[in-house]
N, C-alpha and C positions, 0 to 999 in steps of 0.2 A: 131804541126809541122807535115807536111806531107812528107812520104819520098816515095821512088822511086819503084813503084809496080814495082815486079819480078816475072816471074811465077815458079812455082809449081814443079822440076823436080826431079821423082822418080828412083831413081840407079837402074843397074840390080839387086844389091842384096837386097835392098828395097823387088821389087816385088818378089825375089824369097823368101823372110821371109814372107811378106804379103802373100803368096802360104803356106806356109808354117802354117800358124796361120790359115789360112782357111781349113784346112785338119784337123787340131786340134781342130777347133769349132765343123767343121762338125762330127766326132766323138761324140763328147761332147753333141751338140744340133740339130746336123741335118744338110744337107746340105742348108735346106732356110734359118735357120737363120744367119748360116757361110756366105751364099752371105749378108746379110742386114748388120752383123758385120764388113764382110772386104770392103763394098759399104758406111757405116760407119767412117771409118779410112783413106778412101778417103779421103770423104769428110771431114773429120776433118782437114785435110790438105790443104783445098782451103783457109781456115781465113789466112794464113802465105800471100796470094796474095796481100791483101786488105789490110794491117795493116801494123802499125809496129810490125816487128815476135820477135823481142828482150825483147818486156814486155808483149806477150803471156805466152813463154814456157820459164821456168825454164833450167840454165847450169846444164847439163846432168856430172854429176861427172862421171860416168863412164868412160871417151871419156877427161878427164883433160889433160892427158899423149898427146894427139895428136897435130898435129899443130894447128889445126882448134879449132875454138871455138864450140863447139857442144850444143844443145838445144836440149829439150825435149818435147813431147804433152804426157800427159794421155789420152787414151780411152776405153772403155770399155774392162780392165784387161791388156790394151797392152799397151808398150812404142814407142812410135815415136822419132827414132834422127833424128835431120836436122841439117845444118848448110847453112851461107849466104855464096854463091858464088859470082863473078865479077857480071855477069846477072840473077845467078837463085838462087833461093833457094833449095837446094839439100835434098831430103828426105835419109837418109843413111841407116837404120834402120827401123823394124819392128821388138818389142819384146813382145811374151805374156809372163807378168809379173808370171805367175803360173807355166815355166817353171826353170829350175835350173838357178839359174844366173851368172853363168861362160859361158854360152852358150854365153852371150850380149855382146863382147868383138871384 
């Protein structure tokens, strides 16, 4: 069953965690590979476009308490929330998992 592409839309606070994980690679591995990481994480988030995103990503427990049904991506060390809007799919989140996790909230 094919359902109804939506695109792709990242919150402000998306990119400011996605800014945020990228100042923390860069530390960690350098500033070229924090760009290919969070160039990465992108793109990990264009597959939500093309598919059904509901037997992608995993309900994100974290995010149970909210109205919204919230979803999850792994990528390398970080967590992606999204949830389905009317016409997009909403990227919410941006978490690297090696930080404290009361931060994710």
């Amino acid at each position: 069953m094919e359902g109804v592409v939506k695109p792709v839309y990242w919150t402000s606070r998306a990119l400011k965690d996605l800014e945020k994980v990228t100042r923390f690679n860069a530390t960690l591995y350098g500033f070229s590979k924090a760009i290919v990481i969070a160039t990465g994480l992108r793109e990990r988030t264009e597959v939500l476009e093309n598919s059904n995103f509901k037997e992608i990503g995993a309900v994100d427990e974290d995010f149970v308490h909210l109205k919204y049904e919230y979803r999850k991506l792994i990528h390398h060390h970080c967590k992606i929330t999204y949830r389905e809007g009317k016409s997009k799919i909403y990227i919410n989140r941006v978490f690297d998992t090696r930080q404290n996790p009361t931060k994710n909230k």
